[in-house]
C-alpha positions, 0 to 999 in steps of 0.5 A, a space after each residue: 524516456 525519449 529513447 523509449 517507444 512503444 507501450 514499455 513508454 506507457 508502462 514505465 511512466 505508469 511504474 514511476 508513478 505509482 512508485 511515487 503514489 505509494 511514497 506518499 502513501 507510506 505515510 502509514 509507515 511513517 507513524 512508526 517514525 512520528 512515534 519512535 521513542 529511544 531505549 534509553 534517556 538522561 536527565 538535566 543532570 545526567 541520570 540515565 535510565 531505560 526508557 519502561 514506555 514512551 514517557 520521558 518522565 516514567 521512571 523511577 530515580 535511584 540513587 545510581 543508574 544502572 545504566 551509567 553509573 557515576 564512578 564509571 571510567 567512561 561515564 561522558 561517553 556513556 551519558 552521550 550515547 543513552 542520551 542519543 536520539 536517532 530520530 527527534 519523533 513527535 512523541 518525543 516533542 509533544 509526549 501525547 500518549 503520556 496524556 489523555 490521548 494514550 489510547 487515541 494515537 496519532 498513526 490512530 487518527 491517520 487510519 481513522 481519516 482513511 477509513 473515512 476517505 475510503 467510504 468516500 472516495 473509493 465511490 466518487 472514483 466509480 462515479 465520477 472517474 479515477 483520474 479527477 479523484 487521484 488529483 483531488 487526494 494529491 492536492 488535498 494530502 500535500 498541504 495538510 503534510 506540510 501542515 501537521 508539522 509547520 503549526 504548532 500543537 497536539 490537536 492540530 497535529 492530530 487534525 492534519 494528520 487525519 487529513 493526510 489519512 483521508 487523502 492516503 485513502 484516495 492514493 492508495 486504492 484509485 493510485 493502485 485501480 487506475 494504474 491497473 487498467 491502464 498498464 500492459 496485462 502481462 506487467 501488472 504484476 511488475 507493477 505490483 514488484 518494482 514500485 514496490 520494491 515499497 510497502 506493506 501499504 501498502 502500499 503502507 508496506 511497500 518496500 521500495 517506498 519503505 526505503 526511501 521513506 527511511 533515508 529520508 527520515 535519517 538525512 532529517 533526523 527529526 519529524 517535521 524537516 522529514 515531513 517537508 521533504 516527503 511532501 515535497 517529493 510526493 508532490 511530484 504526482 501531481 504534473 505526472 497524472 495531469 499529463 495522463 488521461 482517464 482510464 478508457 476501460 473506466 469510460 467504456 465501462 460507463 458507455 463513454 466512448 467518445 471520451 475513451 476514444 480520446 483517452 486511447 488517442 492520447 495513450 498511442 501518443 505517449 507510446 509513439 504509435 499510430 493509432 487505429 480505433 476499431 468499428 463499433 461492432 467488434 466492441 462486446 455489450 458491456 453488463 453493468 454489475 452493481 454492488 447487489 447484483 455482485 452480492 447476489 452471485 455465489 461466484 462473485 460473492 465468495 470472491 468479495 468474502 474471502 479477499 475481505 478475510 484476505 484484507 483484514 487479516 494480512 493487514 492486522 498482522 503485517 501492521 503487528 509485525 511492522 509496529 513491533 519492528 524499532 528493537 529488531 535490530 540493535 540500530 533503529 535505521 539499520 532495522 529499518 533498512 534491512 526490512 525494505 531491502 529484504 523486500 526489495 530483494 524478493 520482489 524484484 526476484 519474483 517480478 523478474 520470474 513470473 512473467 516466465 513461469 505460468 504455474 507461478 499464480 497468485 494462489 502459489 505466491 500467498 500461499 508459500 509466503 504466508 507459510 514462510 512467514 508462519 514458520 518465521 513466528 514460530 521461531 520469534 517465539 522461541 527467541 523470545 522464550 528463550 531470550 535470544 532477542 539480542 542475537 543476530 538470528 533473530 533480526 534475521 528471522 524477523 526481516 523474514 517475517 516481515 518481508 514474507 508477511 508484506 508478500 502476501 499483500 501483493 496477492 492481495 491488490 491483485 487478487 482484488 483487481 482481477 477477482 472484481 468488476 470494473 463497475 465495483 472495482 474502485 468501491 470493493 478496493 474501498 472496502 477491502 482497505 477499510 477492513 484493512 485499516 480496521 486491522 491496522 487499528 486493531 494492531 496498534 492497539 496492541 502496542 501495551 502487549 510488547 511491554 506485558 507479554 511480547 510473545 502474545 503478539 505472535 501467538 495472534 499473529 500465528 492463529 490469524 496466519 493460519 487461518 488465512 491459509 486455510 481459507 485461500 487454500 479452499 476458497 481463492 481462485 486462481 486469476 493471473 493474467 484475467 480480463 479485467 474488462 469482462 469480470 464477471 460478465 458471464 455471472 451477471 444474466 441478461 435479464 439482470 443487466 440494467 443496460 439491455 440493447 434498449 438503453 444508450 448511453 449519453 454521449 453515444 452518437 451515430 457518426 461515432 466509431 469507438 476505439 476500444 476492443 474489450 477482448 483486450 485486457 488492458 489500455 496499452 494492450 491494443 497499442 502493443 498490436 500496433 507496436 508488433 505490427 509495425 516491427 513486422 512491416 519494417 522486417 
């Protein structure tokens, strides 16, 4: 990025960053791949039959296959391709769910170390900082994905994969609160549109992420050479956040000025402009708000209610939509593919015009796309009642539900990131992905229902959808382009602040001149001040 000045320097690092955090991230994702299981399968001896779940053995043995019969004219060629395996998965290799753990799957025990690593993480990040918690969840998420698939074992599978949960936990929410605090406020949502453009996680769902998890699934063709490569790729964080500083909005929040002076200096830096740190006295007296203090505000108190609804129930039906995807699409990969494409599509479209278009708020964006998505389903079901499964419109309508469905998490991660206080940001991030990940483990246990009754699948989907309209319709605020910084400042009164004019904090000195000014929303937005300043002069 040589040939790159001024905060788009920042910005764009910020970008590849967070594309990249989210790679490691939609390791969510991955559990469809670990455990994928083909339609059909063939004995030692050739007798071929349709996979009735996802156990080798479960079938029963008639004296012809109605696959591929005997006397068949092409029985070789028949054989070949219902014994074919698009993807090796550790189901095919261990056939865990055909044991005791049926009912405790692997991508369960990855959900469960999230929401453990949520609880806590997500506080060691409001106490401690966001950058030495990105660091520890990188460095502990790589080994164990190498792990999980280099030992041999059911139970050690399981272990590490927990662990890869636990450390997704910290990527996921400070990966997305760090990010947002420090990029320019009018690329937040850029932010959110071409690094993702990954998933439904995402995050999970991220589209662009999606994608590149995809390829790399199919140049493995099996679990565990997929599982390297990724760790080998997500390790790829690890220099990058090294080389960036703490969060300065993070440090002023907790009266850290001298530590965020120095993170300001190393931000006009990277962005290759001088770098001017204003008086103390242009700098507002910071409120703190602490979780009851945000309970006790009715304003705040609805926003953390309904983000909680919004969370929980995106979540549960984007993963139900997601999980049931394999048979979308005749071939497993091109399904795959065409769900991150569609993603990629709409995203990079919408990031592209908002910026443009002021009425194009978060409110709008859910509300259509969740509207999208809910006439998609109604049109699943018809398929299915009708038995269209097989048709061509069906793959069509269903990428639409899915990538409209994954649209409206994007109101959801920035709806959480301009709704909540800075002080309770990473803590409310924490929560929001725990009823998230209670959603997503709801959703996979509705996995029995596709061989049951496929059609009660989006019957859940659209009570839930419907639902969630309803509420964000009454309930959501608008909140593009919010100061981040002052969040809840004019909800919390004086006399309820814990840090009045009385209290200093720890590393403030009186020969100190803080640079930070939180009429800014942003870390790189007082860089872009000097950035246009200096255009000017040169002009």
């Amino acid at each position: 990025m040589g040939c790159i000045t001024g905060t788009w320097r920042l910005d764009l690092g910020l970008m590849v960053l967070y594309q990249m955090t989210l790679f490691f991230s939609v390791q969510m994702l991955f559990a469809i791949f670990l455990e994928y299981m083909p339609k059909t399968y063939c004995t030692d001896d050739d007798y071929c039959y349709k996979m009735k779940n996802k156990c080798l053995t479960d079938f029963i043995r008639e004296d012809d296959s109605q696959i591929c019969p005997y006397n068949s004219t092409d029985f070789k060629q028949c054989v070949l391709d219902a014994k074919r395996v698009d993807f090796r998965s550790a189901q095919f290799d261990y056939q865990q769910d055909c044991t005791g753990l049926k009912h405790f799957s692997s991508s369960t025990a990855t959900f469960i170390g999230t929401l453990l690593g949520n609880l806590v993480l997500g506080y060691l990040s409001d106490t401690i900082g966001r950058r030495p918690v990105f660091i520890f969840s990188i460095t502990l998420g790589v080994p164990a994905l190498i792990l999980s698939a280099a030992i041999n074992g059911v139970m050690n599978f399981y272990i590490f994969r927990f662990i890869v949960g636990f450390a997704v936990a910290g990527t996921l929410t400070v990966g997305w609160t760090y990010s947002s605090e420090m990029i320019t406020p009018s690329r937040r949502f850029r932010l959110r549109t071409f690094p993702n453009w990954v998933s439904s996680t995402n995050s999970i769902f991220s589209a662009n992420a999606r994608m590149m998890q995809v390829g790399v699934s199919w140049l493995a063709g099996e679990w565990r050479l997929a599982s390297y490569l990724c760790a080998t790729l997500s390790a790829t964080v690890l220099p990058m956040i090294w080389y960036l500083p703490e969060s300065p909005v993070f440090l002023e929040q907790k009266k850290k000025f001298e530590r965020a002076e120095r993170s300001r200096e190393k931000i006009a830096e990277i962005c290759q402009l001088e770098y001017e740190p204003k008086p103390r006295e242009e700098m507002k007296d910071l409120k703190k708000i602490t979780p009851m203090k945000l309970l006790k505000s009715p304003t705040l108190r609805r926003n953390f209610l309904v983000l909680c609804w919004m969370w929980f129930y995106v979540g549960m039906s984007v993963y139900i939509t997601d999980l049931n995807s394999g048979d979308m699409a005749k071939n497993f990969y091109v399904g795959q593919f065409l769900c991150g494409f569609a993603l990629t599509v709409s995203k990079i479209t919408i990031g592209l015009l908002e910026p443009k278009l002021p009425w194009l708020g978060r409110r709008l964006l859910f509300l259509a796309s969740q509207t999208i998505a809910i006439c998609a389903y109604i049109i699943i079901l018809i398929a299915l009642w009708t038995n269209n499964k097989e048709s061509w419109w069906y793959t069509v309508v269903y990428i639409f539900a899915y990538a409209s469905q994954s649209l409206c998490l994007e109101t959801c991660y920035l709806s959480l990131a301009e709704l909540m206080p800075t002080d309770v940001r990473t803590i409310a991030g924490a929560l929001m992905n725990i009823l998230m990940k209670v959603g997503t483990i709801m959703a996979s246990t509705t996995k029995p229902i596709k061989f049951w009754y496929e059609p009660l699948l989006f019957i859940i989907n659209l009570i839930l959808c419907t639902g969630g309209v309803g509420v964000v319709w009454k309930y959501l605020p608008e909140s593009k382009n919010m100061n981040m910084q002052l969040v809840g400042q004019d909800e919390i009164s004086e006399e309820d602040d814990e840090y009045s004019s009385s209290t200093k904090p720890d590393d403030v000195t009186s020969s100190e001149d803080p640079s930070h000014n939180h009429s800014e929303v942003s870390v790189s937005e007082k860089s872009e001040v000097t950035e246009k300043s200096q255009k000017s002069e040169n002009n």
